[in-house]
C-alpha positions, 0 to 999 in steps of 0.5 A, spaced: 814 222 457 808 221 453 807 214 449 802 217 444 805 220 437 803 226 434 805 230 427 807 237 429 808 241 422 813 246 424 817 251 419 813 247 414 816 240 416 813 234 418 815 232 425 813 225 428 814 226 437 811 225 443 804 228 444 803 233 449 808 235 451 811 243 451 813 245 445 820 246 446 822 239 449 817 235 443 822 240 438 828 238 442 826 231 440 826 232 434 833 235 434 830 242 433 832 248 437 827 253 439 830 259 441 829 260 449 830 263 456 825 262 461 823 255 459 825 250 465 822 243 464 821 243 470 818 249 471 811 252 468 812 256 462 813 263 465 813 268 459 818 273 460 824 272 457 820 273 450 826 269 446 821 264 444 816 267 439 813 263 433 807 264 429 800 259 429 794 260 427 797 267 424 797 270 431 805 271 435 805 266 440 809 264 446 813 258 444 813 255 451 806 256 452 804 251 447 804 243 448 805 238 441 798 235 438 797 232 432 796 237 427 799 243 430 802 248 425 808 253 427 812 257 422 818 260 427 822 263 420 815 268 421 819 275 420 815 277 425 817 272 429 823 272 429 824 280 429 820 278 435 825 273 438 831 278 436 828 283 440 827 279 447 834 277 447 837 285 445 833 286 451 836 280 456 842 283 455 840 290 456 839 287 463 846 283 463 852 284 462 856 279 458 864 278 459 862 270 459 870 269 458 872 271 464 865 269 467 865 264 472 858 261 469 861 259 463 862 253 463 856 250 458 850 251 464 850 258 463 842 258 458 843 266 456 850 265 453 848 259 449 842 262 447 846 268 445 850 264 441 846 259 437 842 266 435 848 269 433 846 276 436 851 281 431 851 286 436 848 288 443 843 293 441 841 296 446 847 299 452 847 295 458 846 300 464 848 298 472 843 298 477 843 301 483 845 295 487 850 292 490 852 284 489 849 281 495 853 275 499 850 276 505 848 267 504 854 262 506 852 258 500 850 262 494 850 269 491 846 274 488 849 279 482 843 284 481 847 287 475 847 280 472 840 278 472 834 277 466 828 278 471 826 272 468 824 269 474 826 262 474 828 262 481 821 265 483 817 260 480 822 255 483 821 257 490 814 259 490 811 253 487 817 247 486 820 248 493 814 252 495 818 255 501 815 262 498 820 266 499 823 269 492 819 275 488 820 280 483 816 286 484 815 289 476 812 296 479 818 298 482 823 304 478 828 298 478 825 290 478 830 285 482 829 279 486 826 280 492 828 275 499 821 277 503 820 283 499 827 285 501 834 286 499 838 282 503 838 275 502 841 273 510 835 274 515 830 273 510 826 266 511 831 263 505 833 255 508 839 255 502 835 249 498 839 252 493 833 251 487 833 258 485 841 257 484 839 251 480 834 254 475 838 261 474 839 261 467 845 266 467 850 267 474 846 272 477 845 266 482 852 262 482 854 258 488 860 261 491 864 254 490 864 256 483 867 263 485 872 265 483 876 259 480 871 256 476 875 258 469 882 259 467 881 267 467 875 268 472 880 269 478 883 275 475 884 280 480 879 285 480 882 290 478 885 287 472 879 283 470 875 290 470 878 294 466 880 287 461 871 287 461 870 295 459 876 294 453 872 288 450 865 291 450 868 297 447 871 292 441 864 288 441 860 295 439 866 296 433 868 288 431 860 285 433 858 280 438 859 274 434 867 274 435 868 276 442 862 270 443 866 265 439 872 266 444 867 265 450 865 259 446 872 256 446 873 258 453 867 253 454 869 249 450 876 249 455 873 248 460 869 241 459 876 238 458 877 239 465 871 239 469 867 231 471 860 231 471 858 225 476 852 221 477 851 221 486 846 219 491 846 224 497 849 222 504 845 226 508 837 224 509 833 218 507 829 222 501 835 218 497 836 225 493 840 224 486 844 229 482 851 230 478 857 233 482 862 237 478 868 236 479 875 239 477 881 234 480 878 235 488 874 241 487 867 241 488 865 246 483 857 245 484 852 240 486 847 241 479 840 237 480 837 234 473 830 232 472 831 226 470 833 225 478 827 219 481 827 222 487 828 229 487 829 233 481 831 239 480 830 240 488 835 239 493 836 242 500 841 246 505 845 239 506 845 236 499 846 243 495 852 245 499 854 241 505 860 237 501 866 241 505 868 235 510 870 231 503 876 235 502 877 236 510 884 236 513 881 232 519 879 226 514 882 220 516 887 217 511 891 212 514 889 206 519 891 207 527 893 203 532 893 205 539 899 203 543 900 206 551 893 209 550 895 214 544 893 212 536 900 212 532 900 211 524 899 204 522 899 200 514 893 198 512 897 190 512 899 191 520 892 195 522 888 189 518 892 183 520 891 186 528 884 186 527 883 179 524 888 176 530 884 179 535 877 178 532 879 170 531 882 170 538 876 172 542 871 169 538 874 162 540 876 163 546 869 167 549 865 165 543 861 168 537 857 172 541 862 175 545 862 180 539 858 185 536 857 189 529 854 195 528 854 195 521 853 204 517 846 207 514 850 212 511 855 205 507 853 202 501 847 197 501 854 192 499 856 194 505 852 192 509 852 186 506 858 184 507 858 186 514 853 181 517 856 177 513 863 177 517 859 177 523 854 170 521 858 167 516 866 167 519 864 170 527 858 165 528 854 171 530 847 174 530 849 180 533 849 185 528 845 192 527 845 198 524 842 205 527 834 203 525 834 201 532 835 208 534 829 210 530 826 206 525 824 199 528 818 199 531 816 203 525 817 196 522 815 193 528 809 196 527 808 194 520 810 187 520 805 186 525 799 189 520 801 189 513 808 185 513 813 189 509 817 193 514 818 199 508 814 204 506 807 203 502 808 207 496 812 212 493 813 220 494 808 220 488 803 216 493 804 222 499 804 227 493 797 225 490 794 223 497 787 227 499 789 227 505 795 226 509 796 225 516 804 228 519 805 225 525 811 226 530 814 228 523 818 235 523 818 234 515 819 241 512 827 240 516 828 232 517 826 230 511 825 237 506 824 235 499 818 231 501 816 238 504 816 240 499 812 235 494 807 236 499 807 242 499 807 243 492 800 238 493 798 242 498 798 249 494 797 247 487 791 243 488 788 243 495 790 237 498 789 237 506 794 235 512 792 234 519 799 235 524 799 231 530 805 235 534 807 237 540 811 243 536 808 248 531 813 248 526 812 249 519 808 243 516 803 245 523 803 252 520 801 251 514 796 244 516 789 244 515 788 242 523 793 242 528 793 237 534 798 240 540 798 233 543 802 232 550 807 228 548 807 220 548 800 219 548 799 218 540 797 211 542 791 213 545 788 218 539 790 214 534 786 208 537 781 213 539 780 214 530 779 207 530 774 206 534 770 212 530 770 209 524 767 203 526 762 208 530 761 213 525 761 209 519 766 210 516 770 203 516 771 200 510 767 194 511 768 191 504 775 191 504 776 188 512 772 183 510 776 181 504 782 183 506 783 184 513 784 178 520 782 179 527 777 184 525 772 183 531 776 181 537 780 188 534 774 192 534 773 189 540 780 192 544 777 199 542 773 199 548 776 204 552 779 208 547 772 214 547 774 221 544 772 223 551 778 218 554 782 221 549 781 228 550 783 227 557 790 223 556 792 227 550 791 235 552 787 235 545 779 237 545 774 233 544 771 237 538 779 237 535 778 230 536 772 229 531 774 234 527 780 231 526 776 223 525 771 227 521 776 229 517 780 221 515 774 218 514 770 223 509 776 222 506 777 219 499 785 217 500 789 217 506 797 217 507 800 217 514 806 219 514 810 219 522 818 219 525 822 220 531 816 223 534 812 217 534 818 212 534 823 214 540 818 213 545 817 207 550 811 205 546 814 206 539 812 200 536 804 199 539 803 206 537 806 205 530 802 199 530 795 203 531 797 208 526 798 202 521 791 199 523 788 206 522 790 205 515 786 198 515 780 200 518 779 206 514 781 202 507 787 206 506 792 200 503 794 198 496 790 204 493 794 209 490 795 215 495 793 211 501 799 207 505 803 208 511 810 211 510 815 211 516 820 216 514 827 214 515 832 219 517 839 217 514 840 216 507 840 209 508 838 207 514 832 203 509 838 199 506 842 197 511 836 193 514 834 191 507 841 188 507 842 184 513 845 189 519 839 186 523 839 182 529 834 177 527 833 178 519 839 176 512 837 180 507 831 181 505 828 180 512 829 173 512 829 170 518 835 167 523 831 163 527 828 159 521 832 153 519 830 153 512 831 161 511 840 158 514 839 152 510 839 156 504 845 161 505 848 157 507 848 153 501 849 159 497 855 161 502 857 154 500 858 153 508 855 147 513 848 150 515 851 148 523 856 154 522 851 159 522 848 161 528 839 160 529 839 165 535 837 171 534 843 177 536 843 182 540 842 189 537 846 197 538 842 197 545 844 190 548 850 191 545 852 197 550 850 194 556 853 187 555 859 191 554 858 194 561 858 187 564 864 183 560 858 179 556 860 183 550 868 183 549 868 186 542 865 190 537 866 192 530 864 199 529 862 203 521 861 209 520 857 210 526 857 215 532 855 211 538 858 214 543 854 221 541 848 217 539 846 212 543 842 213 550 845 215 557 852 217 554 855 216 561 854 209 560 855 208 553 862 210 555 863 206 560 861 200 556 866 202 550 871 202 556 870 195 558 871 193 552 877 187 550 878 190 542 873 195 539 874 198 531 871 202 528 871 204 522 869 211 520 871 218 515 873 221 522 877 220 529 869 221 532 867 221 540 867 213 538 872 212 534 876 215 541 876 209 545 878 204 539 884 200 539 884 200 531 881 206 528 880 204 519 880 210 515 873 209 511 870 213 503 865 218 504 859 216 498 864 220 493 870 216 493 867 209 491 862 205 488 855 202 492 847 203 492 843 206 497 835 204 499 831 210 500 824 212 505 820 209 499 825 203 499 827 206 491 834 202 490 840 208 487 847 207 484 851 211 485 858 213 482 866 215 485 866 223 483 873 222 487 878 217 488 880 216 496 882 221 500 890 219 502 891 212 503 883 211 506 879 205 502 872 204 500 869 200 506 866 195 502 874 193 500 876 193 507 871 189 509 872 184 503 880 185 505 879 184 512 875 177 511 881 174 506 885 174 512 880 170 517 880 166 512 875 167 506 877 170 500 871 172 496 875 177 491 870 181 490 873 188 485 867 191 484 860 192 489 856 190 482 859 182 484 856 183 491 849 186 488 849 180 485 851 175 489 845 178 494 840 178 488 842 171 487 840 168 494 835 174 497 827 173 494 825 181 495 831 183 491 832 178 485 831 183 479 836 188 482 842 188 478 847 194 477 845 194 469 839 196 471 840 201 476 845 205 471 845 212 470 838 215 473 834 209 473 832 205 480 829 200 482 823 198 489 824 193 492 820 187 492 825 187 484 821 181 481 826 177 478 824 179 471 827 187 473 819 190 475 820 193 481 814 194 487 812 202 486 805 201 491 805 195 496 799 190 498 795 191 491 793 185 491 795 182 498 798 182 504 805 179 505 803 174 510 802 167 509 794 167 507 795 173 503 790 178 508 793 184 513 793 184 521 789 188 526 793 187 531 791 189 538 796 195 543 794 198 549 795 205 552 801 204 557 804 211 559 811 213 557 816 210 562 818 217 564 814 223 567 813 228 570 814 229 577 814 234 582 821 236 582 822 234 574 817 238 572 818 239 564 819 235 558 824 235 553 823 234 546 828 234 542 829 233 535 834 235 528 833 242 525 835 242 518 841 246 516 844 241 521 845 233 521 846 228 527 853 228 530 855 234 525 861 229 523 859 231 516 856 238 515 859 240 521 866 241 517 868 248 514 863 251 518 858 254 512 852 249 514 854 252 522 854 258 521 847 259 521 846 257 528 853 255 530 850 256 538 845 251 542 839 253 545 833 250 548 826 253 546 821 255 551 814 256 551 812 265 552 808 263 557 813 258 561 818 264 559 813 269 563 812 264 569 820 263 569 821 271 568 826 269 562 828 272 556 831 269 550 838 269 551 837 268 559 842 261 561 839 256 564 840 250 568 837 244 564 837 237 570 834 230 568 835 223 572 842 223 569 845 229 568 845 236 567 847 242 562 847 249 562 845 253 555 841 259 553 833 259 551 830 262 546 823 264 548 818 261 541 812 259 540 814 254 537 813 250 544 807 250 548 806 250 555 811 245 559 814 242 553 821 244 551 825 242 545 832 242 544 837 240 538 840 233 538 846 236 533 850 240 538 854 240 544 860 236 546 856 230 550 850 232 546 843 231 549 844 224 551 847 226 557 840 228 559 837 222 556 835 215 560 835 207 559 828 207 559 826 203 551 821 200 547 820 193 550 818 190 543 824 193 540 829 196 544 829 202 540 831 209 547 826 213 548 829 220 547 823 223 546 821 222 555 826 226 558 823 229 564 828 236 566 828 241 571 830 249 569 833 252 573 836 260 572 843 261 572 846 268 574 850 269 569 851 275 562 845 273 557 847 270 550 846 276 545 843 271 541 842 264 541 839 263 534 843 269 530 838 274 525 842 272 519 837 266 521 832 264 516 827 261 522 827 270 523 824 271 515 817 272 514 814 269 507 810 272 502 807 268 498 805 268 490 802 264 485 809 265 482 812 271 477 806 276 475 809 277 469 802 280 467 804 287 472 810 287 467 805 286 461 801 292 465 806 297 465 805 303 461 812 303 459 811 295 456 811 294 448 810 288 446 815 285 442 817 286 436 816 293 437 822 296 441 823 299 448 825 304 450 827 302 458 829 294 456 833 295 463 827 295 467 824 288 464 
C-alpha cells in the first residue's frame, strides 16, 4: 500500500488515506462502503457489474476505475448515481437467483449477497429467467452453475492474466453469454488445470468448490425435491412482502454459520513455492481452501494440489496409532511402550556399533523445528553427522553450485525478482506443472509486459511453448552451452568487465578453462544449432536483467553440480547478481526442502550452513547445548545415498526415517530394499504405512501441516508460520512432539511445549536466522533468511557482497565429462522423467480420495511421432520398457511433447515406480543419482491396446484462447445495451 497521503472529498466529506490506490480500498480505509460487484483487489477494474457508479467531475463514472489523489471530489449520494447504482444491481439478479438461506455459498464470502443487503435492494425488479443450460459437474474440483452467474467475468480476468492459463472467456454476442472453458460448455476436456482462481474470485456460487456442497449450511442439504419447492414459496413471498425480509433471514443464516466454521492461516504441503492461504473448517470438514491477497507468495493464486488435493487428511488409511513388528506383522502399540523401544534400541546400537552405525533422514515436507530437532538427536545424543534430507535427491548440487560461486545455497532473490527480470533462462525446469504459481507469475510478466524467456529442454511443455527460443538440448549436455554462453560473452563483448573487476575472483584462469567451449563445439554435443546457439547468447547478453531459473532437469544428472556451477558463472560473467531481476534460482520441489537444509538435516552443515568439520562452529553449539564440544562428532556424515549402501553391507545397523518414502524415491530400488532389509532396527515416522514404512520394526504415526504448529522455508528462502486447523487425527502426534518425546527418554529432557521455544533456541545460536521469531512471523507476515538480529530479512542477496571470506564472488572452473550412462546398441533410447502437475511424488498425499487421480489415473510413457512411426506404434500400444536394471510394461502416448530418441515417463505411478529402471550411477561431488540418464530398450508387446492412456477429460487434450480479458466493450456495443440508470429490456443477457 502506498506511503503518501492524500485528502479525497467524498459525499462532501474530507477523507485523509493512502494515495493511488483504487478508490474502493482507499474509501475502505477510511471505513466507507462503495457499493460493488466486479471490483477484486487482486484483479484489474472490470466494469461490468455497474454497482459502483458515482459522479466526478459531473460526469457518472465507474467508481472502480478510479485511484485516490489529493483533490479528488465524488459525490456517490448523486441521484443519478445511485439510481445508477440501484439499476446495476436489479440487473445482477436478473441474471441470478437468490435463495441464499439454503445456498451453499452463505457463508460472509458470497459479494452479491452482501452487496445486496448493504443496498437494501426492496424487491427484485426485474424477474429472474433460467438459462438454457445446464450445471456442469464435469471437474472433480469444483462446479459451475449457469443459472447463477452474473457475467461479471472475474473468473476470466483471473485466468487470462493472474493465472494466465488462458482458458475462461465470455462471448457477449452470444443470444445467451456464459463462461466458455475454450470456448466450450464443457469444463472436462478443456485445457482447465483445476488451479482453482476462477473459484476463488467468483463473487456469488456460480463457481463453488464441491467440498462446499451440499452440506456447508444447516439447510443446504435438503433433498432436492424439497429444497425447490421450499425456493419457489419464498420468491413468491419476496414479490409481496420485499426482499429486505427475506434477506434478513439469509443474514442470520450467515451470521449461524460463522459461529460454526474455522478460518485458519496454513502454509501448503505440496510444492517449494511456499503458497499461504485460510482453510475453512467445520469440525474436521474441509469447507474450502480460500487464498487472500495479503498471502507473500501467492495471493489469491493456488494450483490443482493446494486449491484441492487435501482429501489424505481425513483418509481412513491415515496412521493413528504407533506399530510395533512383532513375527514379521505390525501390531498396535502405546505410544510409551513404541517410544521406549525406540530409545532402547538406538541407545543399544549406538554403544555397541558406534554413532555412526545409525543414519537419520530428517522430512522436507516437516516443519523447520523439526528438522531441528532431527539432527540434533542425531549429533547431540547419537554423536553422528549422518543426518540428511531429500535435497539430495534434487537440490545439492544446486547448492553446491552456488556455494562454490556466489556463497549462500539459497535463491538470490525473490519471485519478485523472476517477475521483473527482462530476460529469464528455464533450464531443465517444467515450471508450469512443478512449480505452477511462479508460472504463472511469469506468465503474467510475460503477457502483460513483454518479458522474454529462453527455454532450454529436451521436452516441449508449456513454458517451451510459450518462450521466445526453445532449445531442444540432448539430454545431459547442459554443461557445454552454458559454458559455451560464457565464452561469448567474453568474445562478443558482453561481459560485465566492471563488475568482474570489482567483485568477482579467479577471472583469468576462468576465461581460461573456456577454451574448448566454442558454439561450434557445442553444437556438435548438445544437438542444438550453432545459429540457435548465437541467438540464444545474442539474446542474454543484450539483456539488461537476466534470471536463471533451473531444476531436476539440470540437478538429477551425473554432473549436476558442474552444470550448476557454469549456469551461476554465467550469471557472473554477464553482471546478473545482486541487481534487482538478476540471480540464479534453483527451484526446490517439496515445500520445505529449503528449510529442512536451512535447518540442519545435512551431513556437513548445523543449521545455517555452518560447518561440522570446524572446530570453532562445534564449540559454539556445543556451549549453546550446554554439552562438551568432544561429544559432537568433526566428521562429516553420511548422506540418503550412502545411507543405503552402507546398509547394504552392515556398515549402517540403523536408520531413523521421517516422512520420507525412500524405498519409492530413492535409485535402484531393487537395492534400496535389500538395504533396508539389512537393517538391525529401522523407524519410520510417517502420516502413512508407505513402501518404507513396510520394512520398519516401529512405525510412529506422525500430523500432516494442518494438525500442528511450525514454520517452512520456501524456494525463495521466505520463512512461513503456519497454524493447527485440526487437532491430530486418532492418537497421532506433531512429529515435532514425538521427536522432543523420544529424546526425553534417552536422556535429554528439553521440554519444549510449542515449536516457538525450538524457533527461538535456532535464532539464539544460528547467525543466518538470529532475527526470526514466531512474533515476527505472525498471521501473514515472513521473513528471508539471512534475518539480521534486528528482524530485517535479505529479500535480494549479494547487494554488496558475496558471502565469502573476502566479500567478491568465485568463477569456479568445471569441465565436460559425458553423463555416466549412454546409450549403446542394444539400449538405444533415453528416459526422461519427471512430475506432471495434478500429481505429486510417491502420491502418499494427493493420491488419497481419488479426485487429483482421477485425472490421469493410468501411467504412460510418451514417445516421439517419429519414433512411434519408426516403431509403428500408436497411442495406447503396450510396451516393454528394459534398462540395466530391470524392466516394466506400460502404454505409449504418441506426443509432441518428446522428440526423436528421447522419451519421458512420470515419476508418480507405478507399484515399484520408475526406480526400477533407474541406476546407481550419481553426481560425485554430492551424491545426488542420476534419474535423469537412463538408457532403455522398447520392445512392443502383443497384447489389446489401452483405449486411453491419458483420459479425454484431461486438460493436456484442451486448446487455449487467449484474450486480453473480459471484452466488456462487446457488451457495451450491442445494440440492446443501455447504460445505466436507463433501464434494459433483456438484463438476463448481461
Amino acid at each position: 500500500m502506498s506511503l503518501q497521503k492524500c485528502t479525497v472529498i467524498y459525499d462532501g466529506q474530507a477523507l485523509v488515506g493512502p494515495a493511488d490506490i483504487p478508490l474502493i480500498d482507499f474509501l475502505d480505509a477510511c471505513n466507507k462502503t462503495l457499493p460493488h460487484v466486479c471490483y477484486h483487489p487482486a484483479l484489474e477494474p472490470l466494469q461490468t457489474c455497474d454497482v459502483c457508479w458515482v459522479e466526478q467531475a459531473g460526469k457518472l463514472v465507474r467508481g472502480c476505475t478510479l485511484r485516490s489523489h489529493e483533490g479528488l471530489v465524488i459525490n456517490s449520494a448523486d441521484p443519478h448515481a445511485s439510481a445508477a447504482r440501484e439499476e446495476g444491481m436489479d440487473r445482477l439478479l436478473a441474471k441470478h437467483e437468490l435463495y441464499c438461506t439454503v445456498c451453499e455459498h452463505n457463508t460472509g464470502d458470497c459479494t452479491l449477497h452482501n452487496t445486496m443487503v448493504d443496498m437494501h435492494v426492496p424487491i427484485q425488479r426485474y424477474a429472474w429467467q433460467r438459462k438454457p443450460y445446464v450445471k456442469d459437474e464435469s471437474n472433480p474440483f469444483y462446479t459451475y452453475d449457469p443459472d447463477q452467474c452474473i457475467l461479471c467475468g472475474r473468473c476470466v480476468e483471473a485466468c487470462q492474466n493472474v493465472e494466465v492459463n488462458e482458458t475462461l472467456s465470455i462471448d457477449y454476442t452470444q443470444e445467451h453469454p456464459r463462461v466458455l472453458w475454450d470456448g466450450g460448455t464443457r469444463i472436462a476436456g478443456s485445457s482447465c488445470v483445476s488451479c482453482g482462481h476462477c473459484v476463488t474470485v467468483c463473487p456469488c456460487n456460480a463457481l463453488l468448490e464441491k467440498t462446499m456442497q451440499p452440506d456447508a449450511g444447516p439447510f443446504t442439504a435438503m433433498r432436492q425435491s424439497l429444497k425447490r419447492p421450499l425456493i419457489d414459496v419464498v420468491k413468491a413471498l419476496e414479490n409481496t412482502l420485499g426482499a429486505e425480509i427475506v434477506s434478513g433471514v439469509s443474514v442470520i443464516d450467515t451470521q449461524l454459520r460463522q459461529q460454526e466454521i474455522k478460518r485458519t492461516k496454513t502454509v501448503c504441503t505440496y510444492c517449494g513455492v511456499g503458497c499461504s492461504f485460510e482453510m475453512w473448517t467445520r469440525d474436521r470438514h474441509l469447507l474450502k481452501v480460500q487464498p487472500v491477497t495479503e498471502a507473500p507468495v501467492n495471493g489469491i493464486s493456488t494450483c490443482v494440489k493446494g486449491k484441492f488435493a487435501w482429501d489424505f487428511i481425513n483418509s481412513p488409511e491415515r496412521l493413528t496409532t504407533p506399530l510395533i513388528r512383532e513375527n514379521d506383522r505390525f501390531r498396535p502399540a502405546s505410544w510409551e511402550e513404541a517410544l521406549d523401544l525406540v530409545a532402547s534400541r538406538l541407545l543399544a546400537i549406538r554403544d555397541e556399533t558406534g554413532p555412526d552405525s545409525i543414519g537419520f533422514i530428517g522430512s522436507s515436507k516437516g516443519s523447520n523445528e523439526e528438522a531441528y530437532l532431527t539432527q540434533k538427536i542425531a549429533r547431540l545424543i547419537i554423536g553422528t553427522n549422518s543426518v540428511d534430507n531429500s535435497s539430495r535427491y534434487c537440490q545439492n548440487p544446486a547448492t553446491e553450485g552456488l556455494f562454490r560461486t556466489v556463497g549462500y545455497g539459497g535463491d538470490a532473490g525473490t519471485i519478485a525478482d523472476l517477475a521483473q527480470a527482462e530476460l529469464v533462462v528455464i533450464v531443465g525446469s517444467n515450471t508450469a506443472e512443478n512449480h505452477p504459481v511462479i508460472a504463472s507469475r511469469l506468465k503474467a510478466a510475460k503477457k502483460q509486459r513483454g518479458q522474454q524467456w529462453l527455454v532450454v529442454d529436451p521436452r516441449r511443455h508449456e513454458m517451451a511453448e510459450r518462450a521466445d527460443q526453445h532449445l531442444r538440448i540432448h539430454p545431459g549436455t547442459d554443461l557445454v552451452w552454458a559454458a559455451a554462453m560464457s565464452r561469448y560473452m567474453f568474445d562478443h563483448g558482453y561481459a560485465d568487465e566492471a563488475f568482474l573487476t570489482q567483485r568477482v575472483n579467479n577471472v583469468q584462469e576462468y576465461r581460461r578453462s573456456l577454451d574448448p567451449f566454442t558454439l561450434d563445439y557445442a553444437a556438435q554435443i548438445t544437438g542444438i544449432q550453432e545459429a540457435d546457439l548465437r541467438e540464444a547468447a545474442e539474446r542474454i547478453g543484450r539483456a539488461g536483467s537476466v534470471c536463471i531459473m533451473w531444476a531436476m532437469g539440470i540437478t538429477q544428472h551425473s554432473h549436476g553440480a558442474d552444470t550448476s556451477t557454469a549456469l551461476s558463472n554465467l550469471l557472473l560473467v554477464t553482471g546478473n547478481y545482486g541487481r534487482p531481476g538478476t540471480g540464479g534460482y534453483p527451484m526446490r520441489g517439496h515445500n520445505n526442502v529449503q528449510g529442512a537444509s536451512d535447518f540442519g538435516c545435512l551431513k556437513n552443515f548445523y543449521p545455517g550452513y555452518e560447518s561440522v568439520s570446524d572446530p570453532q562452529v562445534r564449540e559454539k553449539w556445543a556451549r549453546a547445548w550446554g554439552v562438551d564440544p568432544q561429544r559432537l562428532s568433526l566428521e562429516v556424515g553420511e548422506d540418503n545415498f550412502m545411507m543405503v549402501k552402507l546398509a547394504s553391507s552392515r556398515q549402517l545397523r540403523a536408520m531413523y526415517v521421517i516422512g520420507e518414502e525412500t524405498a519409492f524415491s530413492d535409485a535402484d530400488t531393487t537395492n534400496v530394499h535389500q538395504g533396508f532389509s539389512e537393517l538391525d532396527f529401522l523407524v519410520v515416522q510417517d502420516l502413512f504405512l508407505s513402501r518404507t514404512a513396510q520394512f520398519a520394526d516401529v512405525v510412529l504415526p506422525g500430523c500432516p501441516s494442518v494438525e500442528k504448529e511450525g514454520s517452512f522455508v520456501n524456494t525463495e528462502r521466505r520463512i512461513q508460520r503456519f497454524y493447527p486447523v485440526m487437532p491430530p487425527l486418532g492418537d497421532s502426534r506433531p512429529d515435532w512432539l514425538i521427536l522432543t518425546q523420544l529424546a526425553a527418554r534417552m536422556g535429554f529432557d528439553w521440554g519444549y511445549t510449542h515449536p516457538g521455544q525450538i524457533m527461538a533456541e535456532v535464532a539464539g545460536i544460528a547467525d543466518s536466522f538470529a532475527g526470526v521469531s514466531y512474533e515476527r512471523l505472525a498471521g501473514w507476515k515472513s521473513q528471508l533468511w539471512p534475518v539480521k538480529a534486528d528482524g530485517s530479512s535479505t529479500a535480494l542477496l549479494y547487494t554488496e557482497q558475496f558471502k565469502s571470506a573476502d566479500g567478491r564472488a568465485t568463477l569456479y572452473p568445471v569441465s565436460w565429462q559425458p553423463p555416466a550412462e549412454e546409450t549403446d546398441a542394444n539400449y538405444d533410447l533415453l528416459l526422461n522423467n519427471g512430475r506432471m502437475l495434478e500429481h505429486f511424488q510417491s502420491t502418499n498425499q494427493s493420491g488419497r480420495g481419488g479426485r487429483t487421480t482421477s485425472l490421469s489415473p493410468e501411467w504412460y510413457v510418451e514417445i516421439s511421432p517419429e519414433l512411434a512411426a519408426g516403431r509403428n506404434l500408436n497411442t495406447g500400444d503396450w510396451v516393454k520398457l528394459s534398462s540395466r536394471r530391470g524392466a516394466l510394461e506400460i502404454p505409449v502416448v504418441v506426443t509432441d511433447r518428446v522428440q526423436g530418441k528421447v522419451l519421458f515417463i512420470s515419476i508418480h505411478q507405478g507399484k515399484e515406480g520408475i526406480n526400477k529402471l533407474t541406476g546407481e550411477h550419481h553426481d560425485p561431488t554430492v551424491n545426488t543419482p542420476a534419474y535423469k540418464e537412463i538408457a532403455i530398450r522398447l520392445d512392443a508387446l502383443d497384447r489389446t491396446p489401452h483405449p486411453n492412456p491419458l483420459p479425454e477429460h484431461n486438460f493436456r487434450h484442451g486448446k487455449r484462447t487467449p484474450g486480453t480479458g473480459v471484452s466488456v466493450e462487446a457488451k457495451w456495443r450491442r445494440d440492446d445495451y443501455r447504460e445505466p440508470p436507463e433501464h434494459e429490456p433483456h438484463p438476463e443477457k448481461f
